[in-house]
N, C-alpha and C positions, 0 to 999 in steps of 0.2 A: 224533670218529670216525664210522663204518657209521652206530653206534646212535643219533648225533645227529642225523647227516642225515636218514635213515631216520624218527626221531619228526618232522623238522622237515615233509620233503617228502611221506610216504606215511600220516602216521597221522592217521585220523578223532579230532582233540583238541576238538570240541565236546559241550559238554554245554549241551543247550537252546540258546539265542541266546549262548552264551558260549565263547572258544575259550581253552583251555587252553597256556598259554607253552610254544614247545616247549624253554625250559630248565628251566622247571621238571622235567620228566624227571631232569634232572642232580642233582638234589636225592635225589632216589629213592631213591638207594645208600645216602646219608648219613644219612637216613631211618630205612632197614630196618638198617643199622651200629646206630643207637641202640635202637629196636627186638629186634633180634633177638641182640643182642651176649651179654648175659647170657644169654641161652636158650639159646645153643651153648655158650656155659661151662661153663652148668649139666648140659646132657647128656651133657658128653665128661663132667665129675665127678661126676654118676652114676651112668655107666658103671662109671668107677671103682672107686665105694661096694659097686657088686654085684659086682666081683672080676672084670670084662671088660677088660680090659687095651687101651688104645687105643693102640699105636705113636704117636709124629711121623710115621710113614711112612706107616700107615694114617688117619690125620687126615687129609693131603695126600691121600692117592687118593680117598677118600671125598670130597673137597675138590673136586679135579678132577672126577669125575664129576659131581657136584652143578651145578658150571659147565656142563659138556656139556650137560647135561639144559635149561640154561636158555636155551640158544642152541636148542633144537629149536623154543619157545617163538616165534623168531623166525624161524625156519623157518615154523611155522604163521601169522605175521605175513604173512610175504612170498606165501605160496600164497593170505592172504587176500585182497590188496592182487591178484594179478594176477588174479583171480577178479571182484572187484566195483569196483577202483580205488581201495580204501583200507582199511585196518585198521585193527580196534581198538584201543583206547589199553590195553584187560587182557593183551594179547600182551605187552608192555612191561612193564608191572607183573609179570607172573609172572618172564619175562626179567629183571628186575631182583632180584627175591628169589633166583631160585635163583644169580646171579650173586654174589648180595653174602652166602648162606649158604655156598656156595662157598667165596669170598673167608675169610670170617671162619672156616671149616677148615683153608683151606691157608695163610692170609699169613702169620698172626703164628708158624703153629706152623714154616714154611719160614726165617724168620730164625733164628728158633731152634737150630734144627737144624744150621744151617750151623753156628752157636758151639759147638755143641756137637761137631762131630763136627769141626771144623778143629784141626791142632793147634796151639798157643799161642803160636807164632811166627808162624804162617801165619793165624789169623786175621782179620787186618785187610786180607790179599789178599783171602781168600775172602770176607769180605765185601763187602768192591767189586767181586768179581766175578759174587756175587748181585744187588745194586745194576745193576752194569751190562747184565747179563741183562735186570734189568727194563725197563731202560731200551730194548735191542735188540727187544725184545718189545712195548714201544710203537711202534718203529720198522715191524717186521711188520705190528702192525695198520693202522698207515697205509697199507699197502702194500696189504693185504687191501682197504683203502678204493678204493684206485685201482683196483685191477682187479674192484672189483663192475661198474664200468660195462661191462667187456668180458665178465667171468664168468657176472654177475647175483646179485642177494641172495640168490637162492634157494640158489644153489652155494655161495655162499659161507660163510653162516651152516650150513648141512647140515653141509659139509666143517669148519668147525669143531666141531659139537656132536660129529660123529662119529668126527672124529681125540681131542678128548677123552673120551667117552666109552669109547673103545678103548683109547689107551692107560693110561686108569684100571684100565679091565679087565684090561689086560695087566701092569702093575705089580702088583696086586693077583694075579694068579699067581704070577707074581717076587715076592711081599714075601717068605716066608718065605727065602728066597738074602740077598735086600739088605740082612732084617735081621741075618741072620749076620755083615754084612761091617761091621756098626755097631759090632760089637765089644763089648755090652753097656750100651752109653752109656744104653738107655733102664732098664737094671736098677737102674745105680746111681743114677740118679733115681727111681726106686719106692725103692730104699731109706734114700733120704736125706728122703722125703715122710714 
């Protein structure tokens, strides 16, 4: 995608006489996944512990916004890059954590969610229709890819931290409505825990 080419073509990957793989970036996620996996476990369940109640709903906004935040990250990438002719390689790396702590709030808890709130016929729809979602959304970013060259990094990467970022915000005003319309699904999971 953007962020590959973008490490490949614009980012300063030397350390001393030595230039750092730009796949190696691709690794990053995978990385901070093993890294940081239990440490968002651990804090949604000591949330818990102290009687702070985290929605599926509020996981995901918290989720989302955390991704926005990481894309500004690459924002500040691109304003370096047209300033001196290349960026740092910690633009990426921060880009990367808040992308993949992100990730590790909203994915597994958005599967979930889906099973739980689908009812037991429909199921297996709405899971391919999650699935496929994700899929159209790989589709988008390719898209976003194409038109950096017309748009530029700078709009592009903005325009995402900042439609996520928003519409975090704005769910997170709408949560207390949406969760009403969950119908309790997250109660009877606290009572069965």
């Amino acid at each position: 995608g953007l962020m590959n080419i973008y490490t490949m073509e614009k980012t300063d990957r030397l350390i001393g006489d030595w230039t750092v793989p730009a796949s190696w970036f691709q690794s990053i996620n995978a990385m901070f996944i093993i890294f940081f996996g239990t440490t968002v476990a651990l804090f949604w369940a000591n949330r818990k512990l102290k009687g702070k109640v985290s929605t599926s709903l509020f996981k995901m906004i918290i989720g989302l916004i955390i991704m926005g935040v990481g894309f500004f990250f690459m924002t500040g990438a691109t304003a370096q890059y047209e300033a001196s002719g290349s960026s740092a390689m910690y633009w990426l790396v921060f880009a990367y954590l808040f992308h993949t702590i992100g990730e590790l709030c909203l994915s597994p808890v958005a599967l979930s969610f889906v099973t739980k709130l689908a009812p037991v016929k429909y199921a297996s729809i709405m899971m391919g229709i999650y699935f496929a979602m994700t899929g159209f959304g790989s589709k988008l970013a390719g898209l976003l890819g194409e038109w950096s060259s017309s748009l530029g990094e700078y709009t592009i990467f903005t325009g995402i931290a900042v439609t996520s970022v928003g519409l975090g915000l704005l769910v997170l005003l709408l949560r207390p409505r949406l969760e009403a319309l969950t119908h309790g699904v997250e109660d009877e999971e606290t009572a069965v825990v």
